[in-house]
N, C-alpha and C positions, 0 to 999 in steps of 0.2 A: 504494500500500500504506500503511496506517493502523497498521500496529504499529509495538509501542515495544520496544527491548530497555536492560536496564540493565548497565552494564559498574562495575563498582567496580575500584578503584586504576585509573582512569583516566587520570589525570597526566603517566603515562611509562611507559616501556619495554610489555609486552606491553598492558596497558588500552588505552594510546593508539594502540598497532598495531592492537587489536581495534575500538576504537573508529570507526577509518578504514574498515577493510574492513567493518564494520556498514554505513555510511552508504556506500559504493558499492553494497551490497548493497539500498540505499531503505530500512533499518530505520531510526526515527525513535528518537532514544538520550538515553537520561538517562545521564547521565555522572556519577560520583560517586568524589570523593577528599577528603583531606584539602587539600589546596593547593590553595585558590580560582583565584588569577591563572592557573596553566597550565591549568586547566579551563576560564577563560574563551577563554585563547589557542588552545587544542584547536577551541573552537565558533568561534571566530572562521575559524580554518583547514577547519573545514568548512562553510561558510556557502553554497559555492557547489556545494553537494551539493544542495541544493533539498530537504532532510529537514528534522524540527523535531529543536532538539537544547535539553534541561534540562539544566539543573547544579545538582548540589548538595554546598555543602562540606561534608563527615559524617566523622565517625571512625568504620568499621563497627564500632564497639568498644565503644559505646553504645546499648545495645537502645532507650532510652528515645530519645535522638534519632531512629532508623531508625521506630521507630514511628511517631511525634509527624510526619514528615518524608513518611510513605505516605499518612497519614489526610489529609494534607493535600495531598497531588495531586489532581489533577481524574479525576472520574472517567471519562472519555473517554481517559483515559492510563491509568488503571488497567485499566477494563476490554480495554484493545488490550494490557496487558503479555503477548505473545510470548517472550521470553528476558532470561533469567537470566544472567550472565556472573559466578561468582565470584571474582574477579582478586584482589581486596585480599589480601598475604602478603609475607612477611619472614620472614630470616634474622636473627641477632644473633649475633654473636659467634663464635667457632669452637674454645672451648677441650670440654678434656675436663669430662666431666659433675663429676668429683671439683671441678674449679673453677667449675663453672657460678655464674652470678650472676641470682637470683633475677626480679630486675627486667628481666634479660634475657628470662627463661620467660614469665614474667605474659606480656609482650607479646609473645612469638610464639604462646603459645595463645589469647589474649585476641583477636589478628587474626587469625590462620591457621585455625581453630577455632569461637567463641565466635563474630567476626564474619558467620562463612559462616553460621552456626548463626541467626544474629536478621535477618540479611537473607534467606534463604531463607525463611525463616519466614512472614515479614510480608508477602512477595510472592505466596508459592503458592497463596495463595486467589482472587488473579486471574490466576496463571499457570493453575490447572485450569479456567477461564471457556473457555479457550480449545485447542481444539482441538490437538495438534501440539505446544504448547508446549515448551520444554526450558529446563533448567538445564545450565551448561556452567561447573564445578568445575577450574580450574589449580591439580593437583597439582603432582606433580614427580618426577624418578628417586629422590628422597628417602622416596618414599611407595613404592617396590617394593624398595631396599633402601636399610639403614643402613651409616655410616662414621663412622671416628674422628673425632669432634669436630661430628659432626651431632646425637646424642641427641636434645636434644626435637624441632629441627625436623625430623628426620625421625619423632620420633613423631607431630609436627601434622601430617604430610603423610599420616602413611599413615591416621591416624584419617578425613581427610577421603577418602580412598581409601573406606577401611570405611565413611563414612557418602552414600558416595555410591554404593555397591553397594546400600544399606538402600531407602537413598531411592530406588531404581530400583524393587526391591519392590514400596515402599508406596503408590506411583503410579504403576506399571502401570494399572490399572485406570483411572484418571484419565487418562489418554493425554498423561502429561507424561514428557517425554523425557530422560534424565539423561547427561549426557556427562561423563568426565575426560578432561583432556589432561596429561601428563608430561613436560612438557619436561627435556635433560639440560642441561650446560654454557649458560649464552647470557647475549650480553654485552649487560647492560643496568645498572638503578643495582642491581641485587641484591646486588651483592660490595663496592660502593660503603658501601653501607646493613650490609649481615652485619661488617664491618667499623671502623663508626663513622666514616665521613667518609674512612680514611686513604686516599688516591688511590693513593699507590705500591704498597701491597699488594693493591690493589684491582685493578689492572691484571697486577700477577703472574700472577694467576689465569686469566688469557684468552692469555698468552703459549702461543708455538711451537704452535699449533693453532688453526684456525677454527670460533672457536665459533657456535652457534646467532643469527640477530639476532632480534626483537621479531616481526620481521614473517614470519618463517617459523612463529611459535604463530598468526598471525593470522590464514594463509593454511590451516592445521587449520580453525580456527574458521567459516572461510567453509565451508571443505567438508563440515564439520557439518549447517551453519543452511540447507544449501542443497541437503540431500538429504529425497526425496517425505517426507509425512509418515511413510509405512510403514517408514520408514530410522530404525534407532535403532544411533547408534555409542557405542558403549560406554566406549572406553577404547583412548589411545591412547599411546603412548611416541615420544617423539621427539630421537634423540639426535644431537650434530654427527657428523660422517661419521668423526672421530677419537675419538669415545669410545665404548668398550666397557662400562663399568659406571661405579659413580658417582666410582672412583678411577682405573681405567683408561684413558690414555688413547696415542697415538703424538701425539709432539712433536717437531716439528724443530728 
């Protein structure tokens, strides 16, 4: 098999769980984050998948890099692009909206958003080459409902919810396949990162319950990418077996 799929925020937690089951699955993957070194470490750890695997270090946050970065693949990559993986997304901060800090917002719509928004973009005109093709958008339980202290991120989640209904629509007729996945709780650098680095409170968040790991959004994503072309999965929600809603949850 000759196709490529692109996975963004590939570096860590769900990217790099997507990234693996891509290459068992034989899809040849362009790997894209901001952190070069673990992108390299990623291809290095897949090297004996016998797939070809690009990297590229991108901030999806920069139309004009993601551009400048497409026109310049080969077009034997271009024309096999197969799937879309829009992974890149964060959190920041967790206060209420009355304290929110601006440079927090910029950058969760500016990636969660804006980035999904120039990378899908730039790619679709050889994802509809191709037959089957799909886009596969990591929402989150934040996109079906809001909580205190979520405000924009869950406004950026659920916008890409809304524009990934749109973009179902608008290529239909192109036979490009659009997926969201939802994930709820799952312990990756997410609360690490929503946090600013602080590790202790970072790990709070995952106590007296098992939460979600990487490789259970990963193991969605294979069952996606790996049903006939006639198979279009719409949208999925996938919560740990102790959360009920995006506060609720049993803790021991």
């Amino acid at each position: 098999m000759d196709k490529y799929a692109i996975v963004t925020g590939a570096s860590a937690g769900f990217g790099e769980a997507i990234a693996k089951v891509l290459a068992e699955e034989k899809y040849n993957l362009i790997l894209v984050a901001r952190r070069g070194d673990r992108l390299e470490a990623l291809k290095n750890t897949l090297a004996s998948k016998q797939i070809k695997v690009l990297v590229a270090t991108l901030d999806v946050r920069n139309a004009e890099d993601i551009h400048d970065w497409i026109e310049g693949l080969e077009d034997k990559v271009k024309n096999n692009l197969s799937i879309l993986v829009n992974n890149a997304g964060l959190a920041v901060g967790r206060s209420g909206f009355q304290d929110g800090l601006l440079e927090d917002w910029e950058r969760m719509i500016d990636t969660n958003v804006k980035g999904l928004l120039y990378m899908t973009l730039e790619t679709l005109p050889f994802l509809m080459k191709n037959e089957g093709s799909m886009v596969i958008n990591i929402t989150s339980i934040a996109a079906k409902e809001a909580y205190a202290g979520g405000n924009v991120y869950c406004a950026t989640k659920a916008a890409v919810d809304q524009l990934s209904k749109s973009m179902r629509m608008d290529l239909v007729h192109h036979k490009v396949r659009v997926s969201t996945i939802a994930p709820g709780a799952a312990e990756t650098e997410f609360s690490l990162v929503r946090f600013k680095g602080d590790k202790e409170t970072s790990k709070q968040v995952y106590q007296g319950f098992d939460p979600l790991q990487a490789e259970d959004i990963a193991e969605a994503v294979r069952f996606i990418v790996t049903r006939p072309s006639r198979v279009s999965i719409h949208d999925l929600v996938i919560m740990p077996t102790a959360q009920a809603s995006t506060t609720l949850f049993h803790k021991d």
